[in-house]
VOBA-1610 file (N, C-alpha, C; in pm, whole numbers, padded with zeros to 5 digits, always signed):
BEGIN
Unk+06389-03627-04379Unk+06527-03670-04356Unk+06580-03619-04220Unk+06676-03650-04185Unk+06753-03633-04074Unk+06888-03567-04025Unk+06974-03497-03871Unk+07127-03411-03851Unk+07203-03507-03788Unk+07383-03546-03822Unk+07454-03643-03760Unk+07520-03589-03673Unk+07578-03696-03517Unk+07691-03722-03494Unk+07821-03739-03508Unk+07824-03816-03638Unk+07964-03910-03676Unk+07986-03848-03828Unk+08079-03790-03865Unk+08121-03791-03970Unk+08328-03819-04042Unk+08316-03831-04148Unk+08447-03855-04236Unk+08490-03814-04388Unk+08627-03875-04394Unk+08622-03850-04579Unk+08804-03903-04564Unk+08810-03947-04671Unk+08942-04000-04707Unk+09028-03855-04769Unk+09162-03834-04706Unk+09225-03700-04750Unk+09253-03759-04930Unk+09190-03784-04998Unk+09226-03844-05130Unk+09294-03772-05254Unk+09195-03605-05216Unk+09225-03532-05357Unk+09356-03420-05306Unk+09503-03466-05281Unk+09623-03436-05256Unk+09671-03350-05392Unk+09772-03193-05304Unk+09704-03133-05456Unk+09887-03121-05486Unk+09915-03096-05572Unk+10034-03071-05601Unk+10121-02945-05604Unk+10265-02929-05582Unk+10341-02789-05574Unk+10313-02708-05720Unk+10301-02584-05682Unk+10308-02504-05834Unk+10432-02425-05811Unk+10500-02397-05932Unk+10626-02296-05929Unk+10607-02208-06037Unk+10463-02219-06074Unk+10486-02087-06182Unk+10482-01927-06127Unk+10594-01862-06137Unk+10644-01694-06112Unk+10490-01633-06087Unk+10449-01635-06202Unk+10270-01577-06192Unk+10190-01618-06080Unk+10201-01685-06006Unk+10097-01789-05928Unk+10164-01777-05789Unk+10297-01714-05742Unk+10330-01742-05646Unk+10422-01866-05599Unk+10471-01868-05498Unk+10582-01940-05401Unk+10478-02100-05425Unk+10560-02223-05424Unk+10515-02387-05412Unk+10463-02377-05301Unk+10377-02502-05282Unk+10323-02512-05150Unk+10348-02675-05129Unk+10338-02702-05025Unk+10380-02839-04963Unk+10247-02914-05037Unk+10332-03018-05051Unk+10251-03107-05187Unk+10135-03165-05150Unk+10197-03217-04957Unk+10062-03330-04889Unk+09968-03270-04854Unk+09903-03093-04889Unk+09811-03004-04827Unk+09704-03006-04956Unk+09568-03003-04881Unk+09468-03035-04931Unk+09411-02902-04913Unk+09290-02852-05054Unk+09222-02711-05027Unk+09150-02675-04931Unk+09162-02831-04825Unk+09080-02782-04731Unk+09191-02730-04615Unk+09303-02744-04673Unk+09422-02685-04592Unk+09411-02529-04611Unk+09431-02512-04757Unk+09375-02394-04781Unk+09266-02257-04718Unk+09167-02332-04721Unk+09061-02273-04653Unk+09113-02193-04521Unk+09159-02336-04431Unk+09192-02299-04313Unk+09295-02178-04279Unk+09405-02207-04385Unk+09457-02040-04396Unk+09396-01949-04379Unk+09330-01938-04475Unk+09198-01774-04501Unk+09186-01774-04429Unk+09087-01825-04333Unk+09017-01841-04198Unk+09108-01777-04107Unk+09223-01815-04124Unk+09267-01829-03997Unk+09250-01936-03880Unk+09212-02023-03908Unk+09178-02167-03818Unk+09273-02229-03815Unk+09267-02403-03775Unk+09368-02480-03776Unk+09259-02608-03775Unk+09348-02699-03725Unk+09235-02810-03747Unk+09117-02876-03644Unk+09196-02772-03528Unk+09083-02816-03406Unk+08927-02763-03423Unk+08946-02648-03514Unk+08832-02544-03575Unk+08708-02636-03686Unk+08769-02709-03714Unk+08715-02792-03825Unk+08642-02916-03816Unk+08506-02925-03819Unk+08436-03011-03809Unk+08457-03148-03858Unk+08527-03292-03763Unk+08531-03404-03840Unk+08422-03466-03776Unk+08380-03627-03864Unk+08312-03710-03870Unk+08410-03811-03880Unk+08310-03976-03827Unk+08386-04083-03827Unk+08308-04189-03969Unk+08366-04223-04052Unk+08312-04297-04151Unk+08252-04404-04071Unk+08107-04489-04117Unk+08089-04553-04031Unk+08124-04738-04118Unk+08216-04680-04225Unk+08253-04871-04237Unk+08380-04852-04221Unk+08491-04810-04274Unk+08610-04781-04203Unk+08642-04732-04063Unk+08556-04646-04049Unk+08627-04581-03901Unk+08730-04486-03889Unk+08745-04426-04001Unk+08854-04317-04029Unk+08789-04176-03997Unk+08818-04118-03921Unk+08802-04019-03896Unk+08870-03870-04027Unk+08777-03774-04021Unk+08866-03691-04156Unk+08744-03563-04137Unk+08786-03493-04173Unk+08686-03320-04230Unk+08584-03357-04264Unk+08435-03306-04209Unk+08337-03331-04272Unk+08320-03297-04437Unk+08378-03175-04430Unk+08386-03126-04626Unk+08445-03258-04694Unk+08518-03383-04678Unk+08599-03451-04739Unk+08518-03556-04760Unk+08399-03569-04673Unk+08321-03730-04648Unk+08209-03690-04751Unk+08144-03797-04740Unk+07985-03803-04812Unk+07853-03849-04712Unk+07837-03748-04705Unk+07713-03792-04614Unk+07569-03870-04667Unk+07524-03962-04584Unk+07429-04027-04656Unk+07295-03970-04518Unk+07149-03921-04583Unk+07057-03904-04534Unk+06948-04009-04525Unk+06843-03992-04412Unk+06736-04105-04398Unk+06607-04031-04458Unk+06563-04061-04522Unk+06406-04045-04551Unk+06303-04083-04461Unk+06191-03991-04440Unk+06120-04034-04392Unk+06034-04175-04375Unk+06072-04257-04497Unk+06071-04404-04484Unk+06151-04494-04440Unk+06253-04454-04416Unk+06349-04499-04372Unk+06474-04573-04500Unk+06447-04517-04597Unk+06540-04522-04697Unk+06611-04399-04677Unk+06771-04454-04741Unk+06938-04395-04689Unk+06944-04354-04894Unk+06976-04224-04855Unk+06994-04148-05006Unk+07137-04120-04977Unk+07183-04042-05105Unk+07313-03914-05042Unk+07259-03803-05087Unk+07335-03738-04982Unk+07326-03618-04933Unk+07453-03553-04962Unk+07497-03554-05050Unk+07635-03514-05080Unk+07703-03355-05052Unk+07574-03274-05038Unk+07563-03123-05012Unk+07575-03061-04853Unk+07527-03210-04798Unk+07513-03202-04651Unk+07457-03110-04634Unk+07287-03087-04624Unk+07233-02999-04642Unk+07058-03029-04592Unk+07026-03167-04608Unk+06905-03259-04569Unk+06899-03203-04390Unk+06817-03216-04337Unk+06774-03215-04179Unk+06770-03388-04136Unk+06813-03360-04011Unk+06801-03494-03965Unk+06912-03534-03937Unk+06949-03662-03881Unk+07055-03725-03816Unk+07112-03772-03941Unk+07256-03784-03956Unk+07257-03810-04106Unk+07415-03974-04056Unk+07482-04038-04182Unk+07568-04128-04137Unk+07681-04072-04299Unk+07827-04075-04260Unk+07868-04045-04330Unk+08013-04143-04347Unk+08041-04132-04513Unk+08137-04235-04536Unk+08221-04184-04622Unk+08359-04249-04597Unk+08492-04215-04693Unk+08567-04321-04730Unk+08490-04452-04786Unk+08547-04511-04887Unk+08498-04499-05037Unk+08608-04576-05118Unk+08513-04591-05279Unk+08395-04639-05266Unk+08342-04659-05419Unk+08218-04726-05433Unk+08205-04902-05465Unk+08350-04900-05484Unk+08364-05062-05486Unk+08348-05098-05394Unk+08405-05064-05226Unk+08396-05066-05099Unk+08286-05087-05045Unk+08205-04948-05091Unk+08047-04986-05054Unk+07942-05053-05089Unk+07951-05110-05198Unk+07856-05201-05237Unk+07887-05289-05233Unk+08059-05323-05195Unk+08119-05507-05151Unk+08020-05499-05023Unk+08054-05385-04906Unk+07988-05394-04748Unk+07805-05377-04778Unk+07797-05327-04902Unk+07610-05345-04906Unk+07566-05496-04941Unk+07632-05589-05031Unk+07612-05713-05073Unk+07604-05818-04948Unk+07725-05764-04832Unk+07763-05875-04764Unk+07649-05857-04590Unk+07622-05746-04633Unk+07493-05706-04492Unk+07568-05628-04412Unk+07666-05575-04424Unk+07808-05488-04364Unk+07741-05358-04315Unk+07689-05329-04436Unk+07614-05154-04437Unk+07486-05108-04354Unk+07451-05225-04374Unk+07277-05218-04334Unk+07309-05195-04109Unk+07404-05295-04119Unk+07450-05294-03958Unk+07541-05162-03931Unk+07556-05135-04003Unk+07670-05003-03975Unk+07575-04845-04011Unk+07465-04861-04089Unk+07326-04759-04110Unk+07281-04753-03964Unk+07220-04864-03929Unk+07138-04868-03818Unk+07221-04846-03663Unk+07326-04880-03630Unk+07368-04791-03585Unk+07429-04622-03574Unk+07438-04584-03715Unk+07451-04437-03715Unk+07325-04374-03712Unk+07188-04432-03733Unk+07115-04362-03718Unk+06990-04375-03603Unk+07054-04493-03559Unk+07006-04527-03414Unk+06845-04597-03414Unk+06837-04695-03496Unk+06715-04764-03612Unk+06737-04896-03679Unk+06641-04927-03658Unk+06668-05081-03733Unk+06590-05060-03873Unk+06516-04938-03830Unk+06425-04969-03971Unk+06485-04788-04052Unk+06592-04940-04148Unk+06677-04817-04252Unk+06684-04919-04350Unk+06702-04911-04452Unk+06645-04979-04574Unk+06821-04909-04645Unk+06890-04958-04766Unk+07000-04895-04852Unk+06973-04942-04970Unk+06913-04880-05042Unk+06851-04962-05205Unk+07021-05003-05307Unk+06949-05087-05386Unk+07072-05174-05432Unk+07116-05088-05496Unk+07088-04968-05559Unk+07161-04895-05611Unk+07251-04727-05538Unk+07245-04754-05451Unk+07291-04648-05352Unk+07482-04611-05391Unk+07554-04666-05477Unk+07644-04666-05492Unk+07669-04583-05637Unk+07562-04637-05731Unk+07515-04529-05847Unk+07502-04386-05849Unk+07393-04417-05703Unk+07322-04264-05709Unk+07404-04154-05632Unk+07459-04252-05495Unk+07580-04153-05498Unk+07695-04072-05580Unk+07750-04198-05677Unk+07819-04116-05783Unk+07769-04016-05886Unk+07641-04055-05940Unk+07585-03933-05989Unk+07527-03827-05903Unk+07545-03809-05778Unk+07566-03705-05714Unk+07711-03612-05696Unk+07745-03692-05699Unk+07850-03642-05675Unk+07922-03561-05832Unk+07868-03662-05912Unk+07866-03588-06082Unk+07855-03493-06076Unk+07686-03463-06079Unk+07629-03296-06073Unk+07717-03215-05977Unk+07753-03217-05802Unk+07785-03173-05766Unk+07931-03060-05864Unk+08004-03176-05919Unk+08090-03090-05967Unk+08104-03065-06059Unk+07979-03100-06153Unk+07964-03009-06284Unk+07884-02866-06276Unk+07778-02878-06160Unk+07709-02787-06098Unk+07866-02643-06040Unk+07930-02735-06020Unk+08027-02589-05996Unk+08113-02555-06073Unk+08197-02633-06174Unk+08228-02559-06296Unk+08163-02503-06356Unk+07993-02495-06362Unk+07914-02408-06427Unk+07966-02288-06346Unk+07909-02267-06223Unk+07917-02158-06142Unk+08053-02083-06203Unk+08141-02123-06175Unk+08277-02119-06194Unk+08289-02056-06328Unk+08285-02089-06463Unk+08225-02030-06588Unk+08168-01935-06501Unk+08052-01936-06506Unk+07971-01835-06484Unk+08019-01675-06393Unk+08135-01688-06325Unk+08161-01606-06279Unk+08301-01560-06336Unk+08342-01606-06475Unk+08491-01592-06551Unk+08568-01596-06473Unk+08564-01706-06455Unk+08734-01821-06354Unk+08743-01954-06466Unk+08713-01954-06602Unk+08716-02065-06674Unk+08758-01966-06861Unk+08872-02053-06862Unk+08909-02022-06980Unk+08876-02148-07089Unk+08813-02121-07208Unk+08745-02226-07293Unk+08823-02216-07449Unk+08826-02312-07512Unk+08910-02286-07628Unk+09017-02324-07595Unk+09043-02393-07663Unk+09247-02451-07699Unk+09340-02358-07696Unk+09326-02276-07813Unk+09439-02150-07823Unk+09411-02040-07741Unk+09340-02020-07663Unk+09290-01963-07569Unk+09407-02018-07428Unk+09330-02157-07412Unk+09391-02190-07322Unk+09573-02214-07306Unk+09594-02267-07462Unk+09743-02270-07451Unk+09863-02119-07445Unk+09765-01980-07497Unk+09816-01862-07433Unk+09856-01831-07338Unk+09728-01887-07212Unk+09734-01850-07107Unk+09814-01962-07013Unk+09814-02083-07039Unk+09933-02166-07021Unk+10074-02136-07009Unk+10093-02054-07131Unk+10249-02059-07136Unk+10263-01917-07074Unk+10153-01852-07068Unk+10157-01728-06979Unk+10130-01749-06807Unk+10186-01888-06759Unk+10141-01957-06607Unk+10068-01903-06564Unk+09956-01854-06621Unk+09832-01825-06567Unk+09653-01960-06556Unk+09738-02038-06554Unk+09631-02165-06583Unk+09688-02204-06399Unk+09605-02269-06362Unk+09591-02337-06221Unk+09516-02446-06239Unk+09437-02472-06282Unk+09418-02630-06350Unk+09378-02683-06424Unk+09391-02760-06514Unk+09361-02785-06674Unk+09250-02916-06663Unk+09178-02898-06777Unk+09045-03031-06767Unk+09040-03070-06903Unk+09011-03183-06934Unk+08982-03261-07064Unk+08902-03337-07067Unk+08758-03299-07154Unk+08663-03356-07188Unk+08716-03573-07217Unk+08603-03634-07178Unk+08642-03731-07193Unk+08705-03845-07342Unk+08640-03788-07398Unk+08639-03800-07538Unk+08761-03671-07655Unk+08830-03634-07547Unk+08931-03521-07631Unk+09009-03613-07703Unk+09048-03536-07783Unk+09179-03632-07877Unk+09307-03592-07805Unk+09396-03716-07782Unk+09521-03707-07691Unk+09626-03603-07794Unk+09628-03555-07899Unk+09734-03504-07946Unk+09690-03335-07881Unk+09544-03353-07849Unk+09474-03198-07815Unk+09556-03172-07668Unk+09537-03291-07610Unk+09595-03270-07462Unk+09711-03272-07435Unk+09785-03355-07501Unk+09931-03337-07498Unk+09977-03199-07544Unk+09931-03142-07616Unk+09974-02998-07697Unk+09994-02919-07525Unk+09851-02934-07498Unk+09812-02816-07354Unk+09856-02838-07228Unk+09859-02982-07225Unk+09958-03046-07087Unk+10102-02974-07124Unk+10182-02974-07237Unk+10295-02975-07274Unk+10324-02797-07238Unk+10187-02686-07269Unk+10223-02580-07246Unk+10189-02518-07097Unk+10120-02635-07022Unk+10107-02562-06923Unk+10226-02609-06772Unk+10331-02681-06852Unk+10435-02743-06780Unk+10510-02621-06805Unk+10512-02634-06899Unk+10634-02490-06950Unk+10552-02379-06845Unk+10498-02300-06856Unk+10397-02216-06822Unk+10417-02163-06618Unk+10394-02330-06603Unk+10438-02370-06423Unk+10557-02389-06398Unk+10659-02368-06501Unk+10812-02418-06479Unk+10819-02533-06443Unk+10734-02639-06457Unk+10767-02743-06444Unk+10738-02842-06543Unk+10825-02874-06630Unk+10886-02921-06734Unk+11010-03038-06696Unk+10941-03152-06762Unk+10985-03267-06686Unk+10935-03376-06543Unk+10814-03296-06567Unk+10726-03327-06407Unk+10611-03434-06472Unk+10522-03455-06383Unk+10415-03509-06462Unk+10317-03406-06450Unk+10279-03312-06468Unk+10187-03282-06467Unk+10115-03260-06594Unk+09977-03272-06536Unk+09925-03269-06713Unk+09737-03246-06647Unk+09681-03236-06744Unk+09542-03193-06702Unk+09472-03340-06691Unk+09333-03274-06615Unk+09254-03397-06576Unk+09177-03435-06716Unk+09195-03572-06704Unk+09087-03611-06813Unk+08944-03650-06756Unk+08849-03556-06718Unk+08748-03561-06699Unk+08601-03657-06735Unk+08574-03747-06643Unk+08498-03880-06626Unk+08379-03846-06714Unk+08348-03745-06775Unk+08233-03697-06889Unk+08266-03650-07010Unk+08203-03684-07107Unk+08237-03644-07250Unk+08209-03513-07281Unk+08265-03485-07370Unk+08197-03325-07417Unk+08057-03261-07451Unk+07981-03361-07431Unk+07833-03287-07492Unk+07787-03281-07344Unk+07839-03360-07246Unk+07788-03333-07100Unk+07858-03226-07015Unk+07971-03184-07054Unk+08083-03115-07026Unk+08048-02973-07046Unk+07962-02934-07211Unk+07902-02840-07296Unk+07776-02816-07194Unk+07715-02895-07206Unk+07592-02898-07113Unk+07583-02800-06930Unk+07651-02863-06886Unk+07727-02780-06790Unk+07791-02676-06780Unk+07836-02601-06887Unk+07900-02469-06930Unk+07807-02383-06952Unk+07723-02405-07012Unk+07606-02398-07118Unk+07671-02300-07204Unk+07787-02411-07281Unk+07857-02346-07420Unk+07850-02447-07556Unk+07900-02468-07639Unk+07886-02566-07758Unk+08024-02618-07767Unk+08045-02741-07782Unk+08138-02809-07781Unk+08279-02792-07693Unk+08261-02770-07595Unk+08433-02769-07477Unk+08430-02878-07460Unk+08588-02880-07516Unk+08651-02972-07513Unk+08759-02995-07389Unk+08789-02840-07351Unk+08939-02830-07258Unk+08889-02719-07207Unk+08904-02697-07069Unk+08872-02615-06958Unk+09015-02624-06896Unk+08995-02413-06823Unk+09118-02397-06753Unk+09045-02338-06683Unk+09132-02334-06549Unk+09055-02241-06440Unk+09212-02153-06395Unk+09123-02000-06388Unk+09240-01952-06409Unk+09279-01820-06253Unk+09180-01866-06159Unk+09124-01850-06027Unk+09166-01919-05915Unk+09261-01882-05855Unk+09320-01994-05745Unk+09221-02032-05637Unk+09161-01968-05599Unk+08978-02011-05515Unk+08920-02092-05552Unk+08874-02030-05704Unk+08789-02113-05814Unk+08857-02290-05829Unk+08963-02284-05864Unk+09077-02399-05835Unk+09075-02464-05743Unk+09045-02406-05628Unk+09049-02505-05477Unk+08908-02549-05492Unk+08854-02486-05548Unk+08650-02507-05495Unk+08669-02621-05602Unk+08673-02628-05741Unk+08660-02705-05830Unk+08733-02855-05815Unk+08875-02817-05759Unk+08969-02934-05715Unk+08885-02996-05569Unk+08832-02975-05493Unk+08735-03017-05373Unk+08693-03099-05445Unk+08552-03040-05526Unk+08467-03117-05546Unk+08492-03250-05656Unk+08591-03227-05705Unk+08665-03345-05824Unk+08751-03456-05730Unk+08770-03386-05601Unk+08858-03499-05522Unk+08762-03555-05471Unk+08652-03526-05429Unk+08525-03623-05414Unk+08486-03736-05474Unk+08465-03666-05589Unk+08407-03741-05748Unk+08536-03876-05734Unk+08641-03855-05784Unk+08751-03889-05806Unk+08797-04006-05733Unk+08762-03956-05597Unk+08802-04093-05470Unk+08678-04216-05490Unk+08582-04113-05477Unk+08407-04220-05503Unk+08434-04304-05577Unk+08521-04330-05711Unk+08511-04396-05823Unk+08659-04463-05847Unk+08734-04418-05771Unk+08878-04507-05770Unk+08963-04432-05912Unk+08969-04278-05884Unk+09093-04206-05985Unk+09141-04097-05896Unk+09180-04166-05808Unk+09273-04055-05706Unk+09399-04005-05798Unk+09460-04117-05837Unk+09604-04093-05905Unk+09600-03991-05996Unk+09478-04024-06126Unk+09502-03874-06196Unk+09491-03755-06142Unk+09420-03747-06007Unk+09326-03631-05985Unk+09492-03560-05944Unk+09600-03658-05877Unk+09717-03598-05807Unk+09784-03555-05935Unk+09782-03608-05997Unk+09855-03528-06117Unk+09805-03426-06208Unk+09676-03423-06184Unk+09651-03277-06261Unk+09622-03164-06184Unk+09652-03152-06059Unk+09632-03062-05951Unk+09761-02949-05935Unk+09745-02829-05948Unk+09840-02747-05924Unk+09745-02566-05836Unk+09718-02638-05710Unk+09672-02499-05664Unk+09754-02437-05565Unk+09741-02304-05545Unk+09811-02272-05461Unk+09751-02175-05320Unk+09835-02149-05242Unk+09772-02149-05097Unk+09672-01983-05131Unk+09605-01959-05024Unk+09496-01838-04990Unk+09365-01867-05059Unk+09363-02047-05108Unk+09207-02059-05181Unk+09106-02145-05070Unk+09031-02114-05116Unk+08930-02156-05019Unk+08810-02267-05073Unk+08800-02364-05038Unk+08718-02477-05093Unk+08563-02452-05042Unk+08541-02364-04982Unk+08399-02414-04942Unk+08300-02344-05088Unk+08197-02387-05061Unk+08085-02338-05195Unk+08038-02172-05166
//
């Protein structure tokens, strides 16, 4: 495979103000964890590596785009980790987007110039495999995340620590029962002082035995992250997922992080 020039990403996963006492002062609503980051750092945005999508043309943070790699055959994978060697081409639309511009011969002309080649090949399923990359990617880090106790599991667990505004962002197996989520959405409004808002947890694009799987616990149903870092890293990689597949909107409403977190892995 191959290192790029050009990279992008759509600012998609927009996170929302928190006002819970526990958690600290709101933060401006239109700031993304990769805003975050840049705090810590100390940077700004000239510091920050962008890329140009190569079917839009939108320029954005490399952390925000999806990079796609060449194989030594000249087949185009993703590279979602940005992590492959080699010249790479990177993009920040959905997946409806990309496989309208793969059907119509859009992509194949817009490959071969990012990678400076005629002989690049995009298999018909490149829109799949991206999204199940992008899957693992962020089930691969709620494991981590668990794994380092930044994840609260259990209902009454979680609705304690809810109304104790110690939750920063709430998740729901795909298959939860809505009276489960409404209970925990309902306490973690109270919780954030914000009651009357929309906020409410993500209902997560995987069911619970894949959800379990990824924990490596038995049946979670509802995940909290209770780690404002952990929160930015997890909210990253779900605003990925999220944009790839056309659910920006929920992702804005179940987002409540707040500033000094840092998105990178």
């Amino acid at each position: 495979m191959r290192n790029p020039p050009n990279e992008t990403v759509s600012g998609a996963n927009r996170v929302r103000s928190s006002r819970a006492k526990s958690r600290g002062a709101g933060t401006d609503s239109s700031r993304t964890p990769l805003d975050f980051a840049r705090d810590e750092r100390g940077g700004d945005a000239a510091h920050v590596a962008e890329r140009t999508c190569i079917l839009s043309r939108r320029t954005a943070s490399r952390d925000e785009l999806i990079r796609l790699a060449l194989s030594p055959e000249g087949e185009v994978a993703p590279d979602v980790r940005a992590r492959a060697p080699g010249r790479g081409a990177w993009i920040g639309v959905d997946r409806a987007t990309l496989e309208s511009a793969l059907a119509k011969g859009k992509l194949k002309g817009a490959l071969a110039r990012a990678f400076k080649t005629n002989e690049v090949s995009a298999p018909a399923d490149l829109g799949e495999r991206i999204e199940a990359a992008l899957r693992q990617s962020t089930l691969d880090r709620l494991g981590l995340e668990a794994r380092a106790g930044n994840l609260l599991l259990g209902a009454e667990k979680i609705e304690v620590a809810a109304r104790k505004g110690e939750v920063v962002l709430l998740l729901h197996a795909a298959d939860s029962r809505e009276d489960g989520r409404r209970k925990l959405d309902q306490a973690w409004r109270v919780g954030s002082d914000d009651e009357g808002s929309g906020l409410k947890g993500l209902v997560l694009p995987v069911e619970r035995p894949i959800l379990s799987m990824a924990l490596g616990r038995e049946n979670v149903v509802h995940a909290a992250i209770i780690d404002r870092a952990a929160a930015a890293r997890v909210n990253h990689a779900l605003g990925r997922w999220c944009a790839f597949i056309g659910r920006v909107d929920e992702l804005s409403a179940a987002t409540a992080v707040t500033p000094g977190a840092s998105a990178a892995d």
